[in-house]
MIPA-383647 format. One line per 3 residues: number of its first residue (from 1); their letters; for each residue y, z, x of C-alpha. Coordinates in nm, 2 decimals, decimal comma. Each point is the difference from the previous one (the first is absolute). Layout:
BEGIN
NUM	A	Y/Z/X ~ ... $
***
This chain:
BEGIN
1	XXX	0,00/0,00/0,00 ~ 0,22/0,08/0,30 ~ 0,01/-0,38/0,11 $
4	XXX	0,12/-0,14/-0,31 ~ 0,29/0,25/-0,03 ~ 0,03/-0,06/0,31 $
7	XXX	0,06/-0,40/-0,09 ~ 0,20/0,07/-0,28 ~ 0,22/0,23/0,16 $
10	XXX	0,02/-0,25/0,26 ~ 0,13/-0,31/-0,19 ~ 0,23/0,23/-0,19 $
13	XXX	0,14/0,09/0,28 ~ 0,03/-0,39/0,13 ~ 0,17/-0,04/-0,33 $
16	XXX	0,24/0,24/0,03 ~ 0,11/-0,13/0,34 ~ 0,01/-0,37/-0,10 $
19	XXX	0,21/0,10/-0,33 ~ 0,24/0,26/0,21 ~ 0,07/-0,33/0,26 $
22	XXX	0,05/-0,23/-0,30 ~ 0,22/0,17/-0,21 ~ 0,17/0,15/0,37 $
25	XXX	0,09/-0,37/0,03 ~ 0,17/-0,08/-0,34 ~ 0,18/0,32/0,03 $
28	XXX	0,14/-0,08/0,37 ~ -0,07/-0,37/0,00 ~ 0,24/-0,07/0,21 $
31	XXX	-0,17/0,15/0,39 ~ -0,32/-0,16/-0,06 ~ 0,13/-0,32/-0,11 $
34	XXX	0,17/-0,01/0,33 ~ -0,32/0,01/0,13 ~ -0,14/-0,31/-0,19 $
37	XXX	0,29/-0,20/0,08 ~ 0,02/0,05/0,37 ~ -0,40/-0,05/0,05 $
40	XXX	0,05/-0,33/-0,23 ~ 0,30/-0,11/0,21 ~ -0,15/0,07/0,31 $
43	XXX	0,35/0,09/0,14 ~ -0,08/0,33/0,19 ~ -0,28/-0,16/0,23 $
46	XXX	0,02/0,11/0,34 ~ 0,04/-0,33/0,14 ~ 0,02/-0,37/-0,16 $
49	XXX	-0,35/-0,10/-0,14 ~ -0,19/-0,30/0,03 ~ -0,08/0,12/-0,37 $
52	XXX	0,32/-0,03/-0,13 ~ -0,04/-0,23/-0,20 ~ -0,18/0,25/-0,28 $
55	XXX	0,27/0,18/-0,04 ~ 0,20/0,01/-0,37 ~ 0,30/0,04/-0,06 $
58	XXX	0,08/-0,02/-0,31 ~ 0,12/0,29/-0,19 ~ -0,19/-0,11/-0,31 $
61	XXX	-0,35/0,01/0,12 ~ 0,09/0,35/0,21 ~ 0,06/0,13/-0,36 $
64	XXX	-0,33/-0,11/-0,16 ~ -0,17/0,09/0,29 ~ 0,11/0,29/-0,02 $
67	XXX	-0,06/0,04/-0,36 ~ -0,36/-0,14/0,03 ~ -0,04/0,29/0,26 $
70	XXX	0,15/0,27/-0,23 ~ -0,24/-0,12/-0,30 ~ -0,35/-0,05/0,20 $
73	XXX	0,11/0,40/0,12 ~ 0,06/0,13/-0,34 ~ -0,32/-0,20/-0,11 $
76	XXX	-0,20/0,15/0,24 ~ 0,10/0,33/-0,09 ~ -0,02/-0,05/-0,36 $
79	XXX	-0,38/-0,12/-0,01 ~ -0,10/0,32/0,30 ~ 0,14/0,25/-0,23 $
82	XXX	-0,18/-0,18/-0,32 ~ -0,32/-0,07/0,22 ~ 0,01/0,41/0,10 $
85	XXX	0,05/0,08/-0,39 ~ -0,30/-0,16/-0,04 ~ -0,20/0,15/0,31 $
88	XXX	0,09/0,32/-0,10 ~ -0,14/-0,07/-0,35 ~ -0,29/-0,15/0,11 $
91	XXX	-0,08/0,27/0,29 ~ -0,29/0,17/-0,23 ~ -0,17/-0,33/-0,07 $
94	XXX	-0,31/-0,18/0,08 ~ 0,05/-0,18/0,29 ~ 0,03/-0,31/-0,14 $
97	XXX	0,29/0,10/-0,20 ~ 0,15/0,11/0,28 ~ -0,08/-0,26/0,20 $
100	XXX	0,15/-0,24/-0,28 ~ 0,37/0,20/-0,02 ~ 0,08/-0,06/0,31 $
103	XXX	0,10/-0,38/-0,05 ~ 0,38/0,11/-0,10 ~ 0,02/0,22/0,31 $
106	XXX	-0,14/-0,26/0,25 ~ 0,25/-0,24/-0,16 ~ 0,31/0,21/0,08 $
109	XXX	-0,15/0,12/0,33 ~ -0,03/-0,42/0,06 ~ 0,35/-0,02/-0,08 $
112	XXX	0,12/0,17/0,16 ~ -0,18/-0,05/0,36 ~ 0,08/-0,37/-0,10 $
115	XXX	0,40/0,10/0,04 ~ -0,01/0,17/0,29 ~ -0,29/-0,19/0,23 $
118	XXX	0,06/-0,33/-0,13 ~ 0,38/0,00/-0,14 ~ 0,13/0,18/0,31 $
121	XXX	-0,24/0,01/0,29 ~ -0,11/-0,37/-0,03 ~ 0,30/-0,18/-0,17 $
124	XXX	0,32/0,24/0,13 ~ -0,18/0,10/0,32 ~ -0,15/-0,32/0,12 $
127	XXX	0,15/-0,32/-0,21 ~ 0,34/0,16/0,04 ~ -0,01/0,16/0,34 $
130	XXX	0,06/0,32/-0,14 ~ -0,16/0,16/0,30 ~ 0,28/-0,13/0,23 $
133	XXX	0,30/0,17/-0,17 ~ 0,10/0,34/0,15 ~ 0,17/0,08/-0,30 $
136	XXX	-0,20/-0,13/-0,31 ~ -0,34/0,05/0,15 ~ -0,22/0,15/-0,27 $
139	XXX	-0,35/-0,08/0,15 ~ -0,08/0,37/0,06 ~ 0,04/0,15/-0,33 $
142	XXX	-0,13/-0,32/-0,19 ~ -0,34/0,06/0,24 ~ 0,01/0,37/-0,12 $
145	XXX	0,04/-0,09/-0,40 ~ -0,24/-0,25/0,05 ~ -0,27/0,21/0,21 $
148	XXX	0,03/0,29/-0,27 ~ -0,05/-0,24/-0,31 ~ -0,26/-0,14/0,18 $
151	XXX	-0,21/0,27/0,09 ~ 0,04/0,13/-0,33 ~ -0,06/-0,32/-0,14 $
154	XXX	-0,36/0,05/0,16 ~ -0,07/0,35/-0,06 ~ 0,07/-0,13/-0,39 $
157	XXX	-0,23/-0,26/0,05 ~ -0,29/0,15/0,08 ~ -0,27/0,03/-0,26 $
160	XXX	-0,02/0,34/-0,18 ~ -0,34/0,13/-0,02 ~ -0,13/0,23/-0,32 $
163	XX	0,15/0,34/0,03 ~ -0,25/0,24/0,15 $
***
């Protein structure tokens, strides 16, 4: 029984986080957008890139970037704190219920290691040279978001066996 509380309590808390930094976002939109904009422009590399060419600068696609970043966060929180509902309410089950709730959970835990691996390690850090700015360089913490959800996203995934 101690597992699956563990796992619920574990995508609850994922949910939490990934609602706090979306809604931390539309509340003080403006630091974070800064953010976006310089890794899209590409302006604060250390040095001219062959790369250059990626960058974007238009002020337009910043904004939905930003607001497709903003959304997929909120989402992600939204289905881990329905997905732990459900693990909680499902922690006293047969197995294969159990088992079965977790699809909600491992959709928000998804997500959200989709935002922060994919969205910012592959696209910000490597498509747009993120890694190269000494003042918009988010690689570290998008490596520790994206190790957490993924660990977790394991841990959730593994099969539940009959309580004893």
């Amino acid at each position: 029984m101690l597992v699956r509380i563990a796992k619920a309590a574990l995508v609850a808390m994922t949910g939490l986080f990934s609602l706090l930094v979306g809604v931390d976002n539309l509340l003080d939109y403006g630091t974070n957008f800064a953010y976006v904009q310089h890794v899209l422009a590409m302006d604060t590399l250390r040095a001219p890139s062959a790369l250059g060419w990626r960058a974007i600068s238009n002020p337009a696609v910043h904004h939905l970037a930003y607001a497709l970043i903003i959304a997929l966060e909120l989402a992600a929180g939204m289905l881990c704190m329905v997905g732990a509902l459900r693990l909680a309410s499902a922690r006293g089950e047969l197995a294969r219920r159990f088992n079965a709730a977790k699809s909600i959970a491992l959709l928000g835990l998804l997500t959200g290691f989709t935002l922060w691996f994919f969205g910012f390690m592959v696209v910000g850090g490597e498509w747009f040279q993120m890694w190269q700015s000494p003042t918009w360089n988010g690689q570290q913490a998008a490596f520790r978001f994206a190790g957490c959800l993924g660990l977790i996203l394991l841990f959730v995934a593994q099969r539940d066996d009959e309580l004893a």
